[in-house]
N, C-alpha and C positions, 0 to 999 in steps of 0.2 A: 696756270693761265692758258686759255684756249686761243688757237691762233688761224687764221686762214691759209689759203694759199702759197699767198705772199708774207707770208710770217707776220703777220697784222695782226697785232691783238686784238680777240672778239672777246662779246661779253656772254656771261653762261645764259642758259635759260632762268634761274634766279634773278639773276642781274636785269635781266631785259623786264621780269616780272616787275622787277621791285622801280626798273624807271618808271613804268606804267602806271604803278602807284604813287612816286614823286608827282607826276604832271596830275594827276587826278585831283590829289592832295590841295597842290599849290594853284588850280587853274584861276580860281578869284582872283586872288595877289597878283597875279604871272605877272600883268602888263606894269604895274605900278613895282615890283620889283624889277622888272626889265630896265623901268627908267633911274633906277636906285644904282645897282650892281652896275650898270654900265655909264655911267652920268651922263645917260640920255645920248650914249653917240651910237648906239643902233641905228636911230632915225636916219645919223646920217649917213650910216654905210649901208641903209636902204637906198636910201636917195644915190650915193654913189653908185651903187650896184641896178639900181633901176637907169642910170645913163648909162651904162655899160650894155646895158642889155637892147638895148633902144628897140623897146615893143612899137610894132605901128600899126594902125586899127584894124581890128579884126581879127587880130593874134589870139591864139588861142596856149592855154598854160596847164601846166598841173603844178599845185605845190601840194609837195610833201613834208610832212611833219606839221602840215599850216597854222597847229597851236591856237592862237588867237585870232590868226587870220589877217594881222595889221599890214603884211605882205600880198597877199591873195588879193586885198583892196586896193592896193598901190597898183596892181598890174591889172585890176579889173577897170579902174580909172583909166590905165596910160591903155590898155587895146580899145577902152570907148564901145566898142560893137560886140568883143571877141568873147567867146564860154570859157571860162577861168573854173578850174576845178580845183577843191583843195582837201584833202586827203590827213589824216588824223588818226590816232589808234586811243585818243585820248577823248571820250564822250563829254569829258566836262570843259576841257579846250573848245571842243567845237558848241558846245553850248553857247561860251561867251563871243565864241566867232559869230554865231547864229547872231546874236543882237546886235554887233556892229554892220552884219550886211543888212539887218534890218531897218536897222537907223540909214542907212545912205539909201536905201530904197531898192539895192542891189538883187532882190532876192532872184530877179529874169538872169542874172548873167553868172550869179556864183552858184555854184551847186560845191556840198558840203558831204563828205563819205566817210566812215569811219572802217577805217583797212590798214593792212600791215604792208610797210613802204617796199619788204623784201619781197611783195608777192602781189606785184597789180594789178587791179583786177581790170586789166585794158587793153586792147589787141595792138597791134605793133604800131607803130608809125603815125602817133594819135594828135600828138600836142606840138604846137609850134616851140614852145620853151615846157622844159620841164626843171623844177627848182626844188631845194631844199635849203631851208633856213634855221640855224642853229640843233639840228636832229641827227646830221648823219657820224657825231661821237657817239647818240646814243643807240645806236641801232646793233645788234647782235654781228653782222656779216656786213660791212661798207659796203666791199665789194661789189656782194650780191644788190645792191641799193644800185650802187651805180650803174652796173650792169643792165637792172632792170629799165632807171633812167634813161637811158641810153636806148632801151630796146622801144618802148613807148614814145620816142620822141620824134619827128620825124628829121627824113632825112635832110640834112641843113641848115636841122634845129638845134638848138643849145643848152647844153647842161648846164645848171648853176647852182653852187655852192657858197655859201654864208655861213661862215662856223666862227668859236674861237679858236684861236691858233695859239702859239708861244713866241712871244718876242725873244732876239736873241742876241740883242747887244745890251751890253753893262751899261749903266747900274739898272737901266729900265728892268731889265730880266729882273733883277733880283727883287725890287720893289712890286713888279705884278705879283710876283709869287709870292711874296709875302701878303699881298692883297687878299690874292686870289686863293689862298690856302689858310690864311687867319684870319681874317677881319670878313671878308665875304657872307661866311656860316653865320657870322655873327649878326651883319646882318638882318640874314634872312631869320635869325631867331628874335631878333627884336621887332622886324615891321610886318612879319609874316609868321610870327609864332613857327617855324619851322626850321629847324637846326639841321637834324638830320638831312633832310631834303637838299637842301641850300649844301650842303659839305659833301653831296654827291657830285654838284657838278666840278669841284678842281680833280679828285678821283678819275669823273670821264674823259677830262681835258690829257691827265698825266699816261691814259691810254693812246690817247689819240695821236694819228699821224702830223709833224710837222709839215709847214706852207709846201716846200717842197717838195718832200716824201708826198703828198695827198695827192702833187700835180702829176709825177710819178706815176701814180696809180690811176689817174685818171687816164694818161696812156697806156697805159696797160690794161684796163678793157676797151682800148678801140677808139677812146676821144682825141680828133684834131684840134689844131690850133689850139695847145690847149692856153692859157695865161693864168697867172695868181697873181694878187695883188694884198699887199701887207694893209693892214687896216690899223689908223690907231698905233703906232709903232710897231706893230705884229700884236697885240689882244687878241684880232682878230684878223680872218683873210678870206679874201675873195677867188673863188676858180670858177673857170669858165672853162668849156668844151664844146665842140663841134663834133652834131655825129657824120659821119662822111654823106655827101651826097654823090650816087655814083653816077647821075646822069649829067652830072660836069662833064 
């Protein structure tokens, strides 16, 4: 197993290969299995995570990982005025993102990229909020993600994080896992003919850093105030970061 830094398990260049081929795969399904696999409480830890964030008009954003983009349009809505960018390594994610900005008529204010979230192609201090939602398990180097986060964001601005996490009180633990390790795959092998795919994500999850441990790392490259917020009994969690502003 390859590790960073901070002794954080990264995924090989196979590994990163082969997620890129998952989202390819699955980009049709994504959104109608997002509402399956999670019994539709994404929505609300959008919505929770969009009041935490309290965009106000004119903000301007980057997401990373944007996928379907069902985020990108939340935050292009709540800044009203602001250039929302969203960011993808996956052509066929942003295909289907493509038609939902074009059904809202959004195509003036979202602009749509297809780049690698460890290496942006954007000069320092760019974006009021810079976000990633459900991506940064699968990314080769967190760190490196966040780090760049951070460096694209401006000063005062805010990181944010949307992932699954691990609950960690009994019997809930044991019942995700069992969820999220057998029945899940299954799933995705009955509403989305895809098994394999579907039985990657508990894999990237059992890599991934705990609520804690991630907030951790968020100070450690450099983000203030940071906070985590357990989602769902811990499924999932919320972090937030502040990059300093030094003209306070």
């Amino acid at each position: 197993m390859n590790t960073n830094s901070s002794g954080t398990p990264s995924h090989t260049e196979e590994q990163y290969d082969h997620v890129q081929s998952v989202f390819q795969s699955i980009a049709n399904r994504y959104d109608f299995m997002n509402d399956i696999i999670s019994f539709r409480r994404h929505k609300a830890w959008r919505k929770f995570t969009m009041k935490k964030m309290a965009m106000k008009k004119g903000d301007t954003a980057l997401d990373l990982c944007c996928g379907t983009c069902d985020w990108t349009l939340s935050m292009a809505e709540a800044s009203e005025t602001g250039l929302i960018t969203g960011l993808d390594f996956s052509p066929n994610m942003l295909k289907v993102g493509e038609k939902k900005i074009h059904e809202k008529h959004l195509e003036n204010r979202i602009r749509l990229i297809e780049g690698n979230a460890m290496d942006l192609p954007f000069e320092d201090n760019q974006f009021d909020y810079v976000t990633i939602g459900f991506g940064l398990r699968n990314v080769p180097d967190l760190e490196k993600v966040l780090k760049e986060m951070k460096r694209v964001v401006k000063p005062g601005g805010m990181v944010v994080c949307m992932e699954l996490s691990k609950p960690t009180w009994q019997p809930f633990k044991g019942v995700f896992n069992f969820y999220f390790q057998k029945i899940m795959p299954n799933l995705g092998k009955l509403f989305a003919k895809r098994y394999e795919q579907y039985k990657w994500l508990p894999e990237s999850l059992a890599l991934f850093p705990g609520r804690e441990e991630l907030a951790s790392i968020f100070r450690s490259v450099g983000l203030q105030q940071v906070e985590a917020y357990p989602l769902t009994g811990g499924v999932a969690a919320l972090h937030i970061g502040i990059k300093e502003n030094r003209h306070v």
